[in-house]
C-alpha positions as CSV (number, residue, x, y, z in Angstrom):
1,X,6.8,2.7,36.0
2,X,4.8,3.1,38.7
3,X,4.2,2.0,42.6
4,X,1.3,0.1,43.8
5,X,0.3,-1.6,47.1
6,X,-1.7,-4.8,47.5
7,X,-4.5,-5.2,49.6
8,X,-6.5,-8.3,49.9
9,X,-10.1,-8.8,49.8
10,X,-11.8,-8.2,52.4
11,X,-9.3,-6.0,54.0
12,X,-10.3,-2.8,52.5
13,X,-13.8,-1.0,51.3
14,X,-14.7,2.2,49.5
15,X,-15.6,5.2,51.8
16,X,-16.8,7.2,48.5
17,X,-17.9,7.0,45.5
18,X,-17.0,3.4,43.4
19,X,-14.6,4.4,40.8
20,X,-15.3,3.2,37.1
21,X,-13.8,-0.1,35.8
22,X,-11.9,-0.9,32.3
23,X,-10.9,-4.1,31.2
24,X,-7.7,-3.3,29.8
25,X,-6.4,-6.8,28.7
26,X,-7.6,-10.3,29.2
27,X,-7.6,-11.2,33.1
28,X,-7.0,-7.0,33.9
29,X,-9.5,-4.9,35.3
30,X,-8.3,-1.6,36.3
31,X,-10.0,1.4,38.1
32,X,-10.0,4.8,37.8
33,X,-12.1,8.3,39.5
34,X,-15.2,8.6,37.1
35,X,-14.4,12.4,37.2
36,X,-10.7,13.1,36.2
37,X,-9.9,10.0,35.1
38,X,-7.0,9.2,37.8
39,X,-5.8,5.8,38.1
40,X,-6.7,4.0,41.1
41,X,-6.2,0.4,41.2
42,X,-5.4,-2.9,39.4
43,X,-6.5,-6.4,39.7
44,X,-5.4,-9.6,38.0
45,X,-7.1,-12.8,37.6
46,X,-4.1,-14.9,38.6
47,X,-3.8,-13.1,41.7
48,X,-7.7,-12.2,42.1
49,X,-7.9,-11.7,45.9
50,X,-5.8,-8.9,46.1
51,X,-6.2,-5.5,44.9
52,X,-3.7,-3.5,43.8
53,X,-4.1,0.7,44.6
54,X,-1.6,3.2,43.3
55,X,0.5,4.9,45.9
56,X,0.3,8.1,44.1
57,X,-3.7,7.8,45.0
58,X,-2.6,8.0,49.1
59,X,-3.0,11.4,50.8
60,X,0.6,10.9,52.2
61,X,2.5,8.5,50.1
62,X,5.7,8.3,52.3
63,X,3.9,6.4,55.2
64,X,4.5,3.7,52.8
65,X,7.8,1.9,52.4
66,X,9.0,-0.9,49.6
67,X,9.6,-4.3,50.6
68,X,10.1,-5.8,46.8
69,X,10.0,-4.7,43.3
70,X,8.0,-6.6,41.3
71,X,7.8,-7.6,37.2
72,X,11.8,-6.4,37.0
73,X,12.4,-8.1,33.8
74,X,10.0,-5.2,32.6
75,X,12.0,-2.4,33.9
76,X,13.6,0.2,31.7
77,X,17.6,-0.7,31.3
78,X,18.6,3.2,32.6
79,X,16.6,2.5,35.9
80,X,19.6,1.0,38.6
81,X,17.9,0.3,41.5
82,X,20.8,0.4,44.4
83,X,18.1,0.0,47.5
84,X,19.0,-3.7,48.1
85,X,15.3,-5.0,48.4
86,X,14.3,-8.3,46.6
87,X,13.2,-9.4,43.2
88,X,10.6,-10.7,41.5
89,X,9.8,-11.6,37.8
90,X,6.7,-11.3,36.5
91,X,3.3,-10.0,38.2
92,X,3.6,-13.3,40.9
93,X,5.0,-11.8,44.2
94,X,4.9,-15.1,46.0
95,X,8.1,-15.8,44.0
96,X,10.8,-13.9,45.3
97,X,14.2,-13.7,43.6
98,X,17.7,-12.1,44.5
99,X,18.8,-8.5,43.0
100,X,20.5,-9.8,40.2
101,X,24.3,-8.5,40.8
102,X,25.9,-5.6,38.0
């Protein structure tokens, strides 16, 4: 599991060196620091105008809160999230779904 933020294009730039890109999967690019290898972002071709950084790359994570959690069909079944924030299935954020109740 992890936590990501989406920017869109446009809307950000990088103040240092580019990281290297990897084609992980058809349609997936992700980033990472050419140095240590640290994760660092992840862009999809169905939702190609935004790119997706991970949290965990911020200097101070906690200015950021959660509005949503996204692809929860592919959490693990121990994980109960109790936070009340909405849904979605599948990478698509646009379509919104209730916390399913149990």
């Amino acid at each position: 599991m992890t936590t990501y933020f989406g920017v869109r294009d446009g809307q950000w730039r990088w103040t240092g060196e580019e990281p290297k890109r990897f084609n992980s999967s058809p349609g997936v690019e992700r980033s990472f620091c050419p140095h240590c290898g640290t994760p660092i972002s992840f862009r999809s071709t169905t939702m190609s105008d935004v790119l997706h950084l991970y949290v965990a790359t911020l200097e101070n994570p906690e200015a950021l809160r959660p509005t949503l959690h996204v692809a929860y069909e592919e959490k693990l079944t121990w994980l109960e999230l109790g936070d009340g924030l909405p849904t979605c299935f599948g990478p698509d954020y646009t379509k919104v779904q209730p916390l399913p109740e149990g």
